[in-house]
DOPA-488599 format. One record per residue (C-alpha): residue number from 1; residue in one letter; x, y, z. Coordinates in nm, 4 decimals. Layout:
# residues N
     i   aa         xx         yy         zz
   NUM    A          X          Y          Z
...
***
This chain:
# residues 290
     i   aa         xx         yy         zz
     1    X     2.6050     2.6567     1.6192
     2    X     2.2277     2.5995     1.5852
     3    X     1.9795     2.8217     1.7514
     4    X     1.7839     2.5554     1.8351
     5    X     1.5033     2.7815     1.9972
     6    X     1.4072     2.8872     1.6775
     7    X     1.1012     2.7069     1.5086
     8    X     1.1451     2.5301     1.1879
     9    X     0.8023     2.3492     1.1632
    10    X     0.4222     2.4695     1.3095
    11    X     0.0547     2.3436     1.3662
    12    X    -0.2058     2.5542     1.4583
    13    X    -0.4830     2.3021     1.5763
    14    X    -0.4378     2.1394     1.2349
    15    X    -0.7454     1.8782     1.2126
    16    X    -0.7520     1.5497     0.9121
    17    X    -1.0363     1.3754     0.8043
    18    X    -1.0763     1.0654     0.5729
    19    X    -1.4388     1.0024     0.5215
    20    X    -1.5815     0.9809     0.8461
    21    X    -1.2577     0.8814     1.0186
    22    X    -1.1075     1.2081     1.2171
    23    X    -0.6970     1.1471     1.2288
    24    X    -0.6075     1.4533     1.3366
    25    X    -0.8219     1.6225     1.5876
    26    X    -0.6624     1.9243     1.6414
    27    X    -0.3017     1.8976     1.7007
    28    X    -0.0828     2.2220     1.7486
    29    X     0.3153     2.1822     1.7928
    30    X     0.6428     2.3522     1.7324
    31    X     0.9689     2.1408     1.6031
    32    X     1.2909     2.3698     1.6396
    33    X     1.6034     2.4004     1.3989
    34    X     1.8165     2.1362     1.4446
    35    X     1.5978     1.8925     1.6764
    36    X     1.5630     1.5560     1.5983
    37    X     1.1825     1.4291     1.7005
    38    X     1.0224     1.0737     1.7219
    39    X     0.6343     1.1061     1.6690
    40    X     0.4804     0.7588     1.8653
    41    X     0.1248     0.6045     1.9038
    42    X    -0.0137     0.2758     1.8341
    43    X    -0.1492     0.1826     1.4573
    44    X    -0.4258     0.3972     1.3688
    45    X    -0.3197     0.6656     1.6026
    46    X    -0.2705     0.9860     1.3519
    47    X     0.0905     0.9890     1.3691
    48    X     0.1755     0.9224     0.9618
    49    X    -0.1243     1.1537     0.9051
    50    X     0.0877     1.3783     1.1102
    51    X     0.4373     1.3285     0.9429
    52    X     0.2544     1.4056     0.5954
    53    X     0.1008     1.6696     0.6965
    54    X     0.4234     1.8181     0.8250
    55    X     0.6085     1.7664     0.5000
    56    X     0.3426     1.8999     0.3008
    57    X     0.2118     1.5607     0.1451
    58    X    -0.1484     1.6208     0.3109
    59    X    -0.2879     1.9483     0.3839
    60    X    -0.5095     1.9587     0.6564
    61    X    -0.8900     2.0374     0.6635
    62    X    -0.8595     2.2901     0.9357
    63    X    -0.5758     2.4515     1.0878
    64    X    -0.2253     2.5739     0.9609
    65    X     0.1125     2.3988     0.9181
    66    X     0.4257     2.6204     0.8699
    67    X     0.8056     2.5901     0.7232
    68    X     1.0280     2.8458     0.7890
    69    X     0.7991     3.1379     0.7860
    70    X     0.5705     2.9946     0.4808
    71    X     0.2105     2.8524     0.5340
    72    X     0.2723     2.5371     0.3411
    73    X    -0.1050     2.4452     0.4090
    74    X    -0.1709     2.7288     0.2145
    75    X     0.0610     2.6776    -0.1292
    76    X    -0.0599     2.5227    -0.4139
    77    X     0.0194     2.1450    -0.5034
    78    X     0.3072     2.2252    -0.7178
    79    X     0.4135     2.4818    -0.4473
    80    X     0.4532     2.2284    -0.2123
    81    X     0.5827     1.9801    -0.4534
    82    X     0.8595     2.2226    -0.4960
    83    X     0.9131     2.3077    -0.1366
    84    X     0.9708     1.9182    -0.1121
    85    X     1.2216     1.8686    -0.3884
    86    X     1.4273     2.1497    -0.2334
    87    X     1.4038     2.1950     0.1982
    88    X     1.3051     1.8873     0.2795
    89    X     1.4244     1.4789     0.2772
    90    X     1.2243     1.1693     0.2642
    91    X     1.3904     0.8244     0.4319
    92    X     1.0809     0.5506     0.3677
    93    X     1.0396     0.1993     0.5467
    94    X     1.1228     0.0245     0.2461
    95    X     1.4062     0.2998     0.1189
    96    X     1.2200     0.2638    -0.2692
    97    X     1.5115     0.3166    -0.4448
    98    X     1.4666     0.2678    -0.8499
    99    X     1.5485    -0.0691    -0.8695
   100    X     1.6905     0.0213    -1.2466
   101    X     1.9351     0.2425    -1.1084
   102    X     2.2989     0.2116    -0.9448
   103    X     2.3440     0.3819    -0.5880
   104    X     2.5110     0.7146    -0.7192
   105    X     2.2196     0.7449    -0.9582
   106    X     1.9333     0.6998    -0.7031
   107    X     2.0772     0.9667    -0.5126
   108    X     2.1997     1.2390    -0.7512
   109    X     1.8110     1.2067    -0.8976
   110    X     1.6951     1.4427    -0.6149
   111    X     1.9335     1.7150    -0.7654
   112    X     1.8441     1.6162    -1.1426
   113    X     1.4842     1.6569    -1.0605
   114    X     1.5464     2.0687    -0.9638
   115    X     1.7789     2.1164    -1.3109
   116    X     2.1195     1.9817    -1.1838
   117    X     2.3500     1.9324    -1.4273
   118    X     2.3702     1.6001    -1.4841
   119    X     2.7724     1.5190    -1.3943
   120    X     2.7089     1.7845    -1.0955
   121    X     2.4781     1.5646    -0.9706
   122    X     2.6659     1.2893    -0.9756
   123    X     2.9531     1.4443    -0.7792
   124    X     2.7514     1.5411    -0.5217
   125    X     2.5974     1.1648    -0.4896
   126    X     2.9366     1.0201    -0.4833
   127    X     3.0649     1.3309    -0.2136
   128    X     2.7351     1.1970    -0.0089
   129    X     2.8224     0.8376    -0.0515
   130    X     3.1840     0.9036     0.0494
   131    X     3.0902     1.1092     0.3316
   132    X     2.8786     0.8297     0.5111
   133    X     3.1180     0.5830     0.4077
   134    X     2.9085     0.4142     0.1321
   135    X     3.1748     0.4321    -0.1843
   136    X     3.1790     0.0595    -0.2171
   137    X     2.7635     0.0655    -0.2737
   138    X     2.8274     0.3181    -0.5238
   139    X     2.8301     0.0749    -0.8454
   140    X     2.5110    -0.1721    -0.6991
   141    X     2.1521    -0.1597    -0.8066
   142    X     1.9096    -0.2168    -0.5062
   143    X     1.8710    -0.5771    -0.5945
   144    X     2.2087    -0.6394    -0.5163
   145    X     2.2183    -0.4939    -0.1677
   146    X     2.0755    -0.6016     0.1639
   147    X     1.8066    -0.3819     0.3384
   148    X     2.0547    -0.1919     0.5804
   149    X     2.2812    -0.0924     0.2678
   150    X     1.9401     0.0039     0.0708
   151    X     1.8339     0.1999     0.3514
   152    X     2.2049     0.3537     0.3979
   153    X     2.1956     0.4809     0.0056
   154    X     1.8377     0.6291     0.0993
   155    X     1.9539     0.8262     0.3573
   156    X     2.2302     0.9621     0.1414
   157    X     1.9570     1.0244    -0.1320
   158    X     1.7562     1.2762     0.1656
   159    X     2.0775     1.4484     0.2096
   160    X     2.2617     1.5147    -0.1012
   161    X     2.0228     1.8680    -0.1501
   162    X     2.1293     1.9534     0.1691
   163    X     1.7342     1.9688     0.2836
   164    X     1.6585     2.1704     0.5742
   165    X     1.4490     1.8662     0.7493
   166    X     1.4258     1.4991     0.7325
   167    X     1.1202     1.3128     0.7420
   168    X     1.1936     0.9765     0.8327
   169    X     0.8690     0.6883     0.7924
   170    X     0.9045     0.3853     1.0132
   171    X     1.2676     0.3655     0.8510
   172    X     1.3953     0.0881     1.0857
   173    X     1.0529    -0.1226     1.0113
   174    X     1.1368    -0.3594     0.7384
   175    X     1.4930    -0.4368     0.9584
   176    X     1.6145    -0.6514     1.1899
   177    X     1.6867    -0.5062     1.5321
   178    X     2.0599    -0.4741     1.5154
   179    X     2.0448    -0.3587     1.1281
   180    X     1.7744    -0.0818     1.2574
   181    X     2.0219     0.0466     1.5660
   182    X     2.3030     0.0296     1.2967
   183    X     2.0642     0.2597     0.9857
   184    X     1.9706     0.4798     1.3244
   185    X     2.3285     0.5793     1.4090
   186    X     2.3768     0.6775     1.0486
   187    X     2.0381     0.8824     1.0195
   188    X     2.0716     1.0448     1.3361
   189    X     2.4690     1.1282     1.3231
   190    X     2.4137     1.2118     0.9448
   191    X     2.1544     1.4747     0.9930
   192    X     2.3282     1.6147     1.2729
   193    X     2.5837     1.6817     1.1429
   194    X     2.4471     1.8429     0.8283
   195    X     2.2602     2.0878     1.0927
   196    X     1.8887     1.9936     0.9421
   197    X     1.5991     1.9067     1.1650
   198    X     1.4988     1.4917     1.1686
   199    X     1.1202     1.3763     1.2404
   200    X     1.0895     1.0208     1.2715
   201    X     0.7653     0.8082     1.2807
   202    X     0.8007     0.4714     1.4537
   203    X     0.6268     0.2546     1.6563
   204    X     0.9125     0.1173     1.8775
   205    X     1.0503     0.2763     2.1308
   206    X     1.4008     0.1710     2.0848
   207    X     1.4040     0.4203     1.7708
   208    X     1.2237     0.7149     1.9043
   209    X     1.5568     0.7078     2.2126
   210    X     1.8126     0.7906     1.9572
   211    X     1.6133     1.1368     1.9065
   212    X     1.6421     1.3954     2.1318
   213    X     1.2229     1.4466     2.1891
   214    X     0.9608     1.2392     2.2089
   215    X     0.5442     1.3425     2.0429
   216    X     0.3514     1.0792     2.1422
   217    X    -0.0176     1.0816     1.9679
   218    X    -0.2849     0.9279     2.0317
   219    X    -0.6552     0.9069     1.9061
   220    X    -0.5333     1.2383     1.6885
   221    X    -0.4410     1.4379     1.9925
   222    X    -0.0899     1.5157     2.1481
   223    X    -0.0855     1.2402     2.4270
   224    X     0.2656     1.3483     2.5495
   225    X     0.5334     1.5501     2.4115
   226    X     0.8335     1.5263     2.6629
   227    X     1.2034     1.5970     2.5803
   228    X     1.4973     1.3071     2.5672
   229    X     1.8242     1.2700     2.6698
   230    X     2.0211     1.3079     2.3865
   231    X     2.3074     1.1144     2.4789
   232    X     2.1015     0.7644     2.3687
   233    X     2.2511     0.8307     2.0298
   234    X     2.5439     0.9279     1.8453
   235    X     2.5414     1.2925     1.8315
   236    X     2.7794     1.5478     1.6713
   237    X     3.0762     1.7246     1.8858
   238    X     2.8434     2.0185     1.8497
   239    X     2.5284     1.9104     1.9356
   240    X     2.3537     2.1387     2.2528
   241    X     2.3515     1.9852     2.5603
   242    X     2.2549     1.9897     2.8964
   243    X     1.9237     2.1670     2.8810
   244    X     1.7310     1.8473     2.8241
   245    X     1.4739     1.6412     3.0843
   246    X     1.7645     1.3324     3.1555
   247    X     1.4655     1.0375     3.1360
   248    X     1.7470     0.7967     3.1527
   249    X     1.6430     0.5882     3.4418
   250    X     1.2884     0.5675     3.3029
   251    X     1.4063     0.4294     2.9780
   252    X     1.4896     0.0447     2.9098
   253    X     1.8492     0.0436     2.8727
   254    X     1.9201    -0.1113     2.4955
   255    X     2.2699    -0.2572     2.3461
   256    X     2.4068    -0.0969     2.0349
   257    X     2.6574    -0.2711     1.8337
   258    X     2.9431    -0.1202     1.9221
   259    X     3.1314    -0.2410     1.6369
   260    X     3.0401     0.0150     1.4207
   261    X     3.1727     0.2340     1.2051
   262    X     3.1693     0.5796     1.3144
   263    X     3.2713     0.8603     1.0795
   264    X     3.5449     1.0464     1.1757
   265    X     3.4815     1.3322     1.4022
   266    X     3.1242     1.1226     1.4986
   267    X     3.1189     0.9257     1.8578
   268    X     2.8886     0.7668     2.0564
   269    X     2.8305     0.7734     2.4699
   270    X     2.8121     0.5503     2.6495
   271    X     2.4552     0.4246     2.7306
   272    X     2.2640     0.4188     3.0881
   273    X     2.2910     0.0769     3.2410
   274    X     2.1400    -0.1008     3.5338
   275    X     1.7719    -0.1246     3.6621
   276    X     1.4865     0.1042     3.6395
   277    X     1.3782     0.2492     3.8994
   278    X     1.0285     0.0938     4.0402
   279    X     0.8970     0.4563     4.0462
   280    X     0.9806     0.4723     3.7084
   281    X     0.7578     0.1819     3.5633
   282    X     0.4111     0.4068     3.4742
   283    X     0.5828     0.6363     3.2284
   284    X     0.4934     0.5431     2.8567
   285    X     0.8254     0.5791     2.7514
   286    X     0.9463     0.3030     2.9172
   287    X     0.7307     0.0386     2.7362
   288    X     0.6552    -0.0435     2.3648
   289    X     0.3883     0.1002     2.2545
   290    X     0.0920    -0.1641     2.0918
***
């Protein structure tokens, strides 16, 4: 089991500046092993800034972000390049998948990139395929998929390394809403199950409830950081439970498909129903952020 207590990701009062614009203005948080967190604000509020300096794309002007142990705002460009390629997994809005290459490629590439034999590679992308029950994508180029199934063979592509963390980047944003609930199951299920830690960006609040926290930023600063209920979502059998804040009644109760396919060994609880509570209606989380 996953100690979950244990910190994967830090910021030390990490601060960003572009030009005269301050994104980050000192922002200092903790995401454990395992957790799966949805970073919120309105446009403009810090919270990509915030998702690349986590993953080591930006490195902040003040302050210190950390990855298991190692100051990654202190390693050198290819450090961090490296520490990319091999701990951690990228999920974009618009999956950018080489249009030139078949599913199985796009995802082996990952592996290629760090010296992989080539046919090694390619058994691991078809494992990963198989595993989220994407075998029949396995032959397509992106053109000849729909966005879901693009966004499907992405996800497989930030898990075949078996990364340690998952940054996810609006990833339901260029779907429709029962496509996005549909991509979210898989993400969320998938990364449980491999035991890494998810951060999601997003801007709607239907996403950020499949995680199991909630980082809410706004004007650079840490506006709320509050802990889920993590049966929104499909978990794993052996996902920790019962220590979390239960915001169900404050939370907008959401369909999801329930026609589904869920992986074997995967299910999903039921969801909260009936009204919110009028006490209820102040808390942020229960409204879609602007």
């Amino acid at each position: 089991m996953r100690d979950m207590s244990t910190p994967l990701i830090t910021t030390s009062d990490i601060v960003k500046r572009f030009g005269t614009v301050t994104a980050l203005a000192g922002v200092s948080i903790n995401v454990s092993v395992g957790e799966s967190v949805a970073i919120m604000g309105p446009s403009g509020s810090g919270k990509s800034t915030l998702l690349h300096c986590l993953s080591g794309v930006l490195v902040p002007d003040q302050g210190s972000v950390g990855f298991g142990g190692t100051e990654v705002s202190r390693l050198t460009d290819a450090q961090r390049s490296h520490l990319r390629l091999r701990e951690l997994g990228f999920v974009f809005q618009d999956s950018q998948l080489i249009p030139e290459l078949p599913a199985r490629e796009n995802v082996a590439l990952p592996l290629m990139l760090t010296g992989t034999p080539t046919r090694s590679a390619l058994r691991a992308a078809d494992e990963t395929l198989a595993r989220l029950g994407l075998t029949d994508l396995m032959g397509r180029r992106p053109a000849q998929m729909s966005g879901g199934q693009a966004q499907r063979v992405a996800i497989a592509r930030a898990l075949v390394s078996s990364p340690r963390a998952i940054f996810a980047d609006e990833p339901s944003g260029a779907l429709d809403q029962a496509t996005g609930h549909e991509m979210m199951q898989l993400l969320t299920a998938a990364v449980s199950m491999a035991g890494a830690t998810l951060v999601v960006v997003t801007h709607d609040v239907n996403v950020a409830r499949w995680c199991s926290r909630l980082i809410e930023i706004r004007d650079g600063l840490v506006h709320s950081d509050r802990l889920l209920n993590a049966e929104h979502g499909p978990v794993a059998p052996h996902r920790p439970r019962g220590s979390e804040i239960d915001p169900d009644e404050c939370l907008e109760s959401t369909s999801v498909p329930r026609s589904i396919a869920v992986p074997s060994g995967w299910f999903l609880p039921p969801r909260p129903s009936g009204p919110r509570p009028p006490h209820c209606a102040p808390d942020p989380c229960t409204t879609r952020l602007p």
